[in-house]
C-alpha positions as CSV (number, residue, x, y, z in Angstrom):
1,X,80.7,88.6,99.2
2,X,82.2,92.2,98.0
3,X,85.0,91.7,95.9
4,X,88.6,91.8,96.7
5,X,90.1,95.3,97.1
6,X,93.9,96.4,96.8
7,X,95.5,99.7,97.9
8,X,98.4,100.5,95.6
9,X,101.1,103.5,96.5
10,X,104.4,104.9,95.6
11,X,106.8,106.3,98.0
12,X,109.0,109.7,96.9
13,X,107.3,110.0,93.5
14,X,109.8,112.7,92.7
15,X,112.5,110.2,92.4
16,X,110.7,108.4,89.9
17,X,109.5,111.5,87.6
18,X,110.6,115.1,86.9
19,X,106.9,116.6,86.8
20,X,106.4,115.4,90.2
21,X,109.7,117.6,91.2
22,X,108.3,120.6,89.5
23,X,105.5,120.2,91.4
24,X,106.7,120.5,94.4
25,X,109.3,123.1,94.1
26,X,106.8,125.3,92.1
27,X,105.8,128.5,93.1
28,X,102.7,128.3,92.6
29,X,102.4,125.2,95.5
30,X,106.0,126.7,97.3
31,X,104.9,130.3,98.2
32,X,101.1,129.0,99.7
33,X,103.2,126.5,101.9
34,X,105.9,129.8,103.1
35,X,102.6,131.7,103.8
36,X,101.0,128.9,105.6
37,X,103.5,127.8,107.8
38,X,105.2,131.3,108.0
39,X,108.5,130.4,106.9
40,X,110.7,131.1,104.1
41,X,112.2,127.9,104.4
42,X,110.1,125.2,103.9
43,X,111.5,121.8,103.7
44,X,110.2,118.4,101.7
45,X,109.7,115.5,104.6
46,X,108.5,112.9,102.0
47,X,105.5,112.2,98.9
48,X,103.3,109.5,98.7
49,X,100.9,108.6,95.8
50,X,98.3,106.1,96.1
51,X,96.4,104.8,93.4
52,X,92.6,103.7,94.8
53,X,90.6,101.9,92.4
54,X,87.1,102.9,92.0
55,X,84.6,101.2,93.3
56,X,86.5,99.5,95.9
57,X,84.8,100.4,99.5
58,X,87.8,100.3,102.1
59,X,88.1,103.0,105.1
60,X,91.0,104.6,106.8
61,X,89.3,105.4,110.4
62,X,89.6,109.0,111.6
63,X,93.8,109.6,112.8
64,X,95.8,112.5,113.2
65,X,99.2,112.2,111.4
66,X,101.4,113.2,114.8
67,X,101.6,109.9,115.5
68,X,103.4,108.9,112.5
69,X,105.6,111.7,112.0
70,X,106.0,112.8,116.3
71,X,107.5,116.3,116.2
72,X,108.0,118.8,119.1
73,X,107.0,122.5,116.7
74,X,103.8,122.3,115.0
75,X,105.0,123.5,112.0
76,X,104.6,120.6,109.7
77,X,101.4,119.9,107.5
78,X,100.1,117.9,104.5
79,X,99.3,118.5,101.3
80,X,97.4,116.3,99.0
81,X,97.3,116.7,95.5
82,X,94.4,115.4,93.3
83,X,95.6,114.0,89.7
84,X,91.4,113.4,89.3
85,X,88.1,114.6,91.1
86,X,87.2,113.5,94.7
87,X,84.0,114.1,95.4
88,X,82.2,112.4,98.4
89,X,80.8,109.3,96.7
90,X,84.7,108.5,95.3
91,X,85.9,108.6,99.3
92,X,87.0,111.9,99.8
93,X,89.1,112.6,102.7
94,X,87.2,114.3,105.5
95,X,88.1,116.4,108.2
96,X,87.1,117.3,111.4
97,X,87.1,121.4,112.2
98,X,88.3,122.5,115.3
99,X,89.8,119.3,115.9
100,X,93.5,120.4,116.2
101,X,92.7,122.8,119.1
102,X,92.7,119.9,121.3
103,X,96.0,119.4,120.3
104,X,97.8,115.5,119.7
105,X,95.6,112.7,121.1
106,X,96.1,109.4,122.4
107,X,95.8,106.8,119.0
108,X,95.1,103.0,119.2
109,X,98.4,101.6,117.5
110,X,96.7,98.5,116.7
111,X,97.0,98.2,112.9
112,X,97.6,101.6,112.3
113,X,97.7,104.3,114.2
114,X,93.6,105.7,114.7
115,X,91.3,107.4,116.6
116,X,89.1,104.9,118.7
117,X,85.5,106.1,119.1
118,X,85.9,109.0,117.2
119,X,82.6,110.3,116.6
120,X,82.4,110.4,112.3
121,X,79.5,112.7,112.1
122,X,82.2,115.6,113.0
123,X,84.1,115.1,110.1
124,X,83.3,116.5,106.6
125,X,83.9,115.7,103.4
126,X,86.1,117.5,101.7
127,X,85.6,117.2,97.9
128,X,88.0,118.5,95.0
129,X,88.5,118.1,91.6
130,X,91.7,117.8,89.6
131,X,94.1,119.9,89.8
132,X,93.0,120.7,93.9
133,X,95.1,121.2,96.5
134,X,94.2,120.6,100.6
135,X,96.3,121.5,103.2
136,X,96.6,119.6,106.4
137,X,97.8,120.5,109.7
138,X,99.1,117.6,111.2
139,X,97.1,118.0,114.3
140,X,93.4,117.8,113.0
141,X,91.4,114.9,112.8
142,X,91.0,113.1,109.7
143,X,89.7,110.0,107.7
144,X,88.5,108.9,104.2
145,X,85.9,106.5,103.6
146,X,86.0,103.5,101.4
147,X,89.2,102.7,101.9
148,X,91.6,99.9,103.6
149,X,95.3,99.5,103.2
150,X,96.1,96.5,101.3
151,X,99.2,94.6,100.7
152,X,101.8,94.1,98.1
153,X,105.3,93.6,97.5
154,X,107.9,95.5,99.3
155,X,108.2,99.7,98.5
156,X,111.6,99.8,97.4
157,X,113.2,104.1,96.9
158,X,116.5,104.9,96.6
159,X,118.6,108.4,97.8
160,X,121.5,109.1,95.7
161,X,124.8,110.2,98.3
162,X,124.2,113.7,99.2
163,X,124.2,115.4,102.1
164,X,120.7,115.2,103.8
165,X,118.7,114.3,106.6
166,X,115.0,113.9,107.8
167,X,113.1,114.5,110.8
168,X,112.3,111.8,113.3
169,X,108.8,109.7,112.3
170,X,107.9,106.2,112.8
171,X,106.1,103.5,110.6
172,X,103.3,101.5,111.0
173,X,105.8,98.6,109.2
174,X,108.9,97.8,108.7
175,X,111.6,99.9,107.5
176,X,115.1,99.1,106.1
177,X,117.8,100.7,104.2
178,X,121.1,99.8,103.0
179,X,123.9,102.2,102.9
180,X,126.1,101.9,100.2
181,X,127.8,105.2,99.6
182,X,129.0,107.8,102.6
183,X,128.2,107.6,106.2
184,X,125.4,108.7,108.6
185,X,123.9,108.6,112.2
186,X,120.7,106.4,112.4
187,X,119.2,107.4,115.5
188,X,116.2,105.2,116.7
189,X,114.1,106.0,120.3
190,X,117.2,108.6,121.3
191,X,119.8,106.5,120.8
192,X,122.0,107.1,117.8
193,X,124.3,104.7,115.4
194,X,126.7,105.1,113.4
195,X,126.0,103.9,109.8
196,X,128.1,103.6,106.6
197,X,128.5,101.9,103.1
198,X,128.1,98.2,103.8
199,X,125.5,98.6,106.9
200,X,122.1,97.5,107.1
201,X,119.7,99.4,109.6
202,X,116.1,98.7,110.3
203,X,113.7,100.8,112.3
204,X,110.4,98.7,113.9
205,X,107.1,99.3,113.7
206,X,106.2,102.2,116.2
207,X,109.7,103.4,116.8
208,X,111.1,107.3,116.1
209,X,113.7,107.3,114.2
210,X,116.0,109.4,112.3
211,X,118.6,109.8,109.8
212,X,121.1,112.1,109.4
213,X,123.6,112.1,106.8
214,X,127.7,113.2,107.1
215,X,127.7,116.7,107.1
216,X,130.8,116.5,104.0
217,X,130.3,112.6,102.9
218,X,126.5,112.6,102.5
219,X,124.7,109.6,102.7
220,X,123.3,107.1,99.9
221,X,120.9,104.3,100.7
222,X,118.2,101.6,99.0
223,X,115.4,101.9,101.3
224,X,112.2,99.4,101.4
225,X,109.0,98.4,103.9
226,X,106.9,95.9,104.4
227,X,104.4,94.6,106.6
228,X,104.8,91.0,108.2
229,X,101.7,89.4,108.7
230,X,103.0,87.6,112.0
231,X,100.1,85.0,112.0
232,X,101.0,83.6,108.7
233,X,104.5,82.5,109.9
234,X,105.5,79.1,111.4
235,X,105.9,78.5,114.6
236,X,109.1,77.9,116.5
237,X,112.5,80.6,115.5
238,X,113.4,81.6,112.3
239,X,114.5,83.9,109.6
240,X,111.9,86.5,110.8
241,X,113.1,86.5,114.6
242,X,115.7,89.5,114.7
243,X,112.6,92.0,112.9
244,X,110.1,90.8,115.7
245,X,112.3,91.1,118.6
246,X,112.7,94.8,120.1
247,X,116.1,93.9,122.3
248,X,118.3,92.6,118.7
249,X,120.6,95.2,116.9
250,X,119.4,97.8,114.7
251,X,122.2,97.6,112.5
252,X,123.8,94.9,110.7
253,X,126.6,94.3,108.5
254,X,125.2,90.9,106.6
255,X,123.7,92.2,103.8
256,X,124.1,88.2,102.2
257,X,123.0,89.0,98.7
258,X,120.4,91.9,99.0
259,X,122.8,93.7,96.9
260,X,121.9,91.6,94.2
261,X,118.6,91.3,94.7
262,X,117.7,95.3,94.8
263,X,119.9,95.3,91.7
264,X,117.3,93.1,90.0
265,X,114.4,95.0,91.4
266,X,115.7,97.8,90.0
267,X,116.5,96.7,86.8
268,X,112.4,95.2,86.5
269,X,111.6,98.4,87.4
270,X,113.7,100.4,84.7
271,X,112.8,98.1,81.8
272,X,109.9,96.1,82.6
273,X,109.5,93.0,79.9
274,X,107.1,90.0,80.2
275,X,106.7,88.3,83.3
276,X,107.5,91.5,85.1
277,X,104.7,90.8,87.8
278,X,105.8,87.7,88.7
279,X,109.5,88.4,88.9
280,X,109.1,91.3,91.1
281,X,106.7,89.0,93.4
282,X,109.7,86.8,93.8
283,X,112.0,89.0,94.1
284,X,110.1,91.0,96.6
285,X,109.8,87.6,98.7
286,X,113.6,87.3,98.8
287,X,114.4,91.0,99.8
288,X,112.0,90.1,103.0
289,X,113.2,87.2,103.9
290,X,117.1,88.4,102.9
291,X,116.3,91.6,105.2
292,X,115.3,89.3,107.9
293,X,118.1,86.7,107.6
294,X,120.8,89.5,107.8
295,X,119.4,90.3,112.0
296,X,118.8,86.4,112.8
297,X,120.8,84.2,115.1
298,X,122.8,81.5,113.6
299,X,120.5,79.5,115.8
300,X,117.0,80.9,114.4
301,X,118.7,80.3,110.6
302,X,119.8,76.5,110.8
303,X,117.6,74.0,109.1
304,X,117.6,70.5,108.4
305,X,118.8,69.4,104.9
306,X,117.4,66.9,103.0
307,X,120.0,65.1,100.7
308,X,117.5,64.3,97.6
309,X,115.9,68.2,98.1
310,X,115.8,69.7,94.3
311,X,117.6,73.3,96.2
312,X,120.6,70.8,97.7
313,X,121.4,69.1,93.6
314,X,121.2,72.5,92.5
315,X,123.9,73.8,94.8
316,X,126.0,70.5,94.6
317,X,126.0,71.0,90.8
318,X,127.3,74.4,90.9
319,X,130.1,73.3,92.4
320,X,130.8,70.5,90.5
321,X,130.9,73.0,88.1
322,X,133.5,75.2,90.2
323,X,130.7,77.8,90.4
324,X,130.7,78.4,94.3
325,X,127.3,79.6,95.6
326,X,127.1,83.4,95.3
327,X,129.5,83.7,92.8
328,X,126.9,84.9,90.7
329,X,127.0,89.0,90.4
330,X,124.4,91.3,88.8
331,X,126.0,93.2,86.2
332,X,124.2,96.4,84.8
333,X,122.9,98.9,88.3
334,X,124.9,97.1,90.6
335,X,125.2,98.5,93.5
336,X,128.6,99.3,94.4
337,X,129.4,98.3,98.0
């Protein structure tokens, strides 16, 4: 048996380092992208950066990216920056030519969004070395080999409250933010709602959505996905009810204590100390399960409760301590809500 592979990435790596900023707005990668897409305005949709470990063989199967990010002008594209060398043997991505004159295709959603029965021998590798940049139209067919998308905690980003927007896209996953600053319109499949600080809003797998910030108040939010492995749950309702089902609210105001939770993510993440791994495995856990929780019915949340359970003495002696449940607030990056 092969060994067990992991697929690691990072979304908006700009937030979480200055060179990756002056990367981007550099002229040396700015004034390609103005020629390519022949614009003087060219705007940032959003960064990526996976890590693949070597030796690890785990496809992506040949895709286009319109499915992911729809869009009605073909004026967006993708460019991939290599930190090492990708040559053929490391799992390159290829491409096939001529493919985007055929314009978007049907994909399989199934999983991820692919091309079934695309014939590889079309595409080609399309090795670099450090330092490379490729540039993708998001209409050709692509793939890498040696590849498969792993799992892992939640991705957790944050946008500080500014005046912003993006353009509609849809996930493969799960995606959630919290507002906690300004006010916004989260449209989702045409139909748009009105956000604000306080508000939780989640957009399903599959579904276009889009957020657009108040054009004076901006808009700050925690964001986070994640994937929920549906066969590993119990059966009968539960916390994970009102992510599954397409006909409950988008948004929700019962953020319970995700507050405090992202607080502690981020504080892992700002000062990581021993035991790091573990906590943010926990924690992670809880934001899922939190996130769910906040668009259940009281219904799909009861449970029974066991008198002698080691969670129901914990709770009792908190208040014969006059601690109340949720009393407890992270101090230091709080989020103020």
């Amino acid at each position: 048996m092969g060994r067990a592979t992991s697929l690691q990435h990072l979304h908006d790596a700009q937030f979480y380092d200055a060179a990756f900023t002056r990367l981007l707005v550099g002229p040396r990668f700015t004034n390609v992208a103005a020629a390519v897409l022949r614009t003087p305005n060219v705007q940032l949709h959003h960064t990526k950066m996976f890590i693949k470990p070597p030796e690890n063989g785990s496809p992506f199967p040949p895709h286009q990216d319109h499915p992911f990010f729809p869009h009605t002008h073909h004026r967006v594209a993708a460019a991939i920056f290599h930190v090492d060398d990708a040559p053929d043997a490391k799992g390159c991505v290829r491409i096939a030519p001529g493919s985007h004159l055929a314009g978007p295709r049907e994909h399989d959603p199934e999983g991820s969004f692919h091309l079934p029965g695309f014939p590889v021998e079309e595409l080609v590798p399309m090795e670099a070395e450090a330092g490379d940049d490729l540039g993708v139209p998001r209409r050709p067919a692509r793939g890498r080999r040696g590849r498969r998308h792993g799992g892992g905690p939640p991705q957790l980003g944050l946008y500080t409250p500014a005046v912003w927007r993006n353009t509609p896209h849809t996930h493969s996953s799960h995606e959630v933010c919290l507002a906690y600053a300004g006010s916004g319109t989260f449209t989702v499949e045409g139909t748009a709602h009105p956000v604000a600080a306080g508000k939780l809003f989640v957009a399903r797998p599959g579904e276009v959505h889009e957020i657009v910030s108040h054009p004076e108040a901006g808009l700050g939010i925690a964001f986070w996905g994640f994937a929920l492995d549906t066969t590993a749950l119990p059966e009968g309702p539960g916390w994970w009810d009102g992510l599954l089902r397409r006909e409950r609210p988008l948004v929700s105001p019962r953020l319970g204590s995700l507050p405090a939770i992202v607080s502690a993510l981020a504080s892992e993440a700002a000062a990581p100390r021993s035991g790091v791994d573990a906590q943010v495995t926990a924690l992670g856990s809880a934001l899922v399960i939190e996130t769910g929780r906040a668009f259940a019915s009281p219904a799909e949340l009861t449970v029974t409760v066991d008198p002698g359970a080691r969670a129901t003495s914990a709770v009792a002696a908190m208040r014969r301590c006059g601690q109340p449940p949720g009393a407890f607030r992270a101090r230091g990056g709080t989020l103020h809500l």
